[in-house]
N, C-alpha and C positions, 0 to 999 in steps of 0.2 A: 652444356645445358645450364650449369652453374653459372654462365657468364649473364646468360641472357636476364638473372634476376637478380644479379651482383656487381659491382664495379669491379672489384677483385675480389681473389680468395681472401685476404686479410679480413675484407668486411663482414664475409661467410661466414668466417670463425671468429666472429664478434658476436654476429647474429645466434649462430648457432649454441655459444655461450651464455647468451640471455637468456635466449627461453629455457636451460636445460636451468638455471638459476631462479625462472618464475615458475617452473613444475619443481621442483625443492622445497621452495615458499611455499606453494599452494596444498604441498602432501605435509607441510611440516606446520603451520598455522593452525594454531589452537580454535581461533576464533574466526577461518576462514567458512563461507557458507556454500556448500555446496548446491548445483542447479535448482535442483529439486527443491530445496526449501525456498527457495526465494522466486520459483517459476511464477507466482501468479503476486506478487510483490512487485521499480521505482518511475521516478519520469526522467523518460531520455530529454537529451539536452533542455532540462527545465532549469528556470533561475532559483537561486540560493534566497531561502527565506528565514525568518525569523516571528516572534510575535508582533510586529510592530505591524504587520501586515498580515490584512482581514482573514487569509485562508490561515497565517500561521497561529491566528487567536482560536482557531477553531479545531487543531490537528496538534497531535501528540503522536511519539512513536510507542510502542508497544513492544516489549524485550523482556529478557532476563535479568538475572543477579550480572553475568559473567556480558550481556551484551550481544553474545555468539545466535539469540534470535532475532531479526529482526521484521516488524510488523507499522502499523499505523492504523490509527484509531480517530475516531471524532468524539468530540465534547456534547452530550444532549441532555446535560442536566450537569447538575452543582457535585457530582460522585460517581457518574456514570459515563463510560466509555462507551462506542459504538463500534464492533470491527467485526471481524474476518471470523467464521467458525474455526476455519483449518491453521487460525492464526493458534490459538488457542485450547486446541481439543488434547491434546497433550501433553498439556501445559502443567506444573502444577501450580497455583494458585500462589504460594507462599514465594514462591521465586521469582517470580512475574514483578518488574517492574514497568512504570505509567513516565513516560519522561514527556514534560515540558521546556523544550529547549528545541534546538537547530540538531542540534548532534544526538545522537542517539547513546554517546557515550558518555554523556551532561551525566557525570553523577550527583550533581549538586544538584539538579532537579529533577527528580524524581521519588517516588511517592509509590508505595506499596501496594497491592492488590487484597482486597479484601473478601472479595469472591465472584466468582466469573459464570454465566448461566449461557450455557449454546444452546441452539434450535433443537429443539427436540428429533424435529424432522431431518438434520444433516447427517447424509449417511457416507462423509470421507469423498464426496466426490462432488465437484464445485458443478459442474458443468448442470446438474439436477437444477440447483437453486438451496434453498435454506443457507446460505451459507452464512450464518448472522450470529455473531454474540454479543452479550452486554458482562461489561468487567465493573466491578464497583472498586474505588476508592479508597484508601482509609484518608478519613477527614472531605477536604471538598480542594477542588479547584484552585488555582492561584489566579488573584482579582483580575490580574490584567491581561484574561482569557476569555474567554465570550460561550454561552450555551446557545448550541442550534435551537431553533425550533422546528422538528421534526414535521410538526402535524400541514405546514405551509405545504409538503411533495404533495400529499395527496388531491391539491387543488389546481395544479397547474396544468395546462392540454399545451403540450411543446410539438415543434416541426421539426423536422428532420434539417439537419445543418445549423441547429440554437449554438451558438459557444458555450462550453462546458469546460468550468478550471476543477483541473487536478491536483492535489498534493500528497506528498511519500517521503518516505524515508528511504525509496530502494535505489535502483541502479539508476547510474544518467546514460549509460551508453549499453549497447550488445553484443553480443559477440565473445569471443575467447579474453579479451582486455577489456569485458566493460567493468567499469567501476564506480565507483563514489558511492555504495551503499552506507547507507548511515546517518545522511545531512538530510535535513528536511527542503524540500523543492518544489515547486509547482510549475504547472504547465497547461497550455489552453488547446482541446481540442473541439471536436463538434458531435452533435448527438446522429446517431443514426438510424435507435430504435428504440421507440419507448412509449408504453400503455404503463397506464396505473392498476390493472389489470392483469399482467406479466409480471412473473416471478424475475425476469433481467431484462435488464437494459445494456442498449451496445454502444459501444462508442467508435467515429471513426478517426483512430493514428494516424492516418497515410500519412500526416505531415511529420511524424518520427517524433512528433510533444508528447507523447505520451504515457501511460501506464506499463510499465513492465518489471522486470525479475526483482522485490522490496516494497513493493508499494500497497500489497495486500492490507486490504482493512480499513485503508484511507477513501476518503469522499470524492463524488465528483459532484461538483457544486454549479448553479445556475444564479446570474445575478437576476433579484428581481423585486423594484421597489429602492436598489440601493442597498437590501440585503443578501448575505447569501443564503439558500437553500439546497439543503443537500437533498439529492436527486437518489443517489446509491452509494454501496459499499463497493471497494474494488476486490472481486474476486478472482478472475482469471483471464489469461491470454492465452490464446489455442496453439499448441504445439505445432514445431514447424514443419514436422512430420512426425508420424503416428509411431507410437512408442517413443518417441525425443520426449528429454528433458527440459529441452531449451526451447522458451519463446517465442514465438512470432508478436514481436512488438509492435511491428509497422505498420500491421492491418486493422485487426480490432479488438479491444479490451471488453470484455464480460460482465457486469456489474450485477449485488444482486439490490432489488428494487426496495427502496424506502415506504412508498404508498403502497404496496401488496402485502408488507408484513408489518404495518403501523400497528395492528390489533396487538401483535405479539409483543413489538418492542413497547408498548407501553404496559401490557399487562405484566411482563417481564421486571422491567424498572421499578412498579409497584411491590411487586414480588419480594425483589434485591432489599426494596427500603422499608 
């Protein structure tokens, strides 16, 4: 039976040598992130970005002192983050850092949390909706970063199949060997539900660009006018089966809505400053 998925035994025991060396790794890494925290977090085969480019002036990742969290946030004022509740809820505030960079391990840029305010209404489980916080800053923004404006979502009536760009910090690939959490990336998928009136909006993956296990917190953007406007927060991908840990990437990502909780995020932001 070995033969039929080996050229020889030698190979076997090449094989079988690896992986007992990447479960080693995986139980021995400090800083390794297990399923669960990173299920509703990156974009599969998305390209490598940086600020020079429009999504990456407008995206930060969202971490700790140590790095071992990883999250993604949007810019919507000169001190204020936009992300994920469950990025967050846990979090304490003084350990929390804001990074401006590709890498998520940039520690030359990043910038301290000053205080972080979640939905009142989140109660631990993404699939309801609220899943929305605002992080403040100490100090403001670096110049050669851009603030969304928020209030544009609530204007727009979109069809189903718009392109929608993504960006994250989380995973590019799925599976037992996906990897690359940590770089920031982007990727273009299509919309497939969405009222201004809906606590979420859906997105469709089929084409494998999309959101999955890292990318929590980050935007999915609509160009329009030549700017971008952020549409929603990435909250979650629905399990590949019921009690799994692990993602279904390929189908559809979860979003919660921008224009249904505009009242909050700006009374919010008011509040922060």
């Amino acid at each position: 039976m070995v033969l039929r998925f080996f050229n020889s035994m030698e190979n076997f025991m090449k094989m079988t040598t690896f992986l007992a060396l990447i479960l080693l790794l995986a139980s021995c890494g400090k800083s390794e992130l297990s399923s669960t925290e990173i299920l509703s977090s990156s974009i599969m085969s998305g390209t490598k970005i940086d600020s020079r480019d429009e999504l990456g002036k407008v995206t930060v990742g969202v971490t700790d002192a140590d790095s071992t969290k990883i999250c993604t946030g949007s810019i919507i004022s000169s001190n204020i983050i936009l992300t994920a509740a469950h990025c967050v809820e846990k979090q304490d505030a003084k350990k929390m850092r804001i990074v401006f960079g590709s890498k998520i391990t940039d520690s030359k840029n990043t910038v301290k949390v000053e205080a972080v305010a979640v939905h009142k209404d989140y109660f631990h489980n993404t699939s309801v909706g609220n899943d929305l916080a605002l992080i403040k800053i100490e100090g403001t923004v670096p110049s050669k970063y851009k603030v969304l404006d928020i209030e544009r979502s609530s204007l727009l009536t979109l069809e189903k199949g718009t392109p929608i760009q993504v960006a994250g910090f989380g995973k590019n690939k799925t599976g037992f060997f996906g990897g690359g959490a940590g770089t920031l990336r982007k990727g273009q998928v299509s919309l497939d539900q969405y009222s201004a009136e809906e606590k979420l909006l859906v997105l469709d993956q089929s084409n494998e660009n999309g959101i999955c296990n890292g990318d929590s917190g980050g935007g999915a953007f609509v160009e329009v006018d030549g700017e971008l406007v952020q549409l929603g927060v990435n909250s979650y991908v629905p399990s590949k089966k019921k009690g799994s840990s692990t993602g279904d990437c390929k189908s559809k990502s979860y979003l919660t809505n921008i224009a249904f909780y505009l009242d909050w995020i700006q009374m919010t932001m008011a509040e922060l400053n």
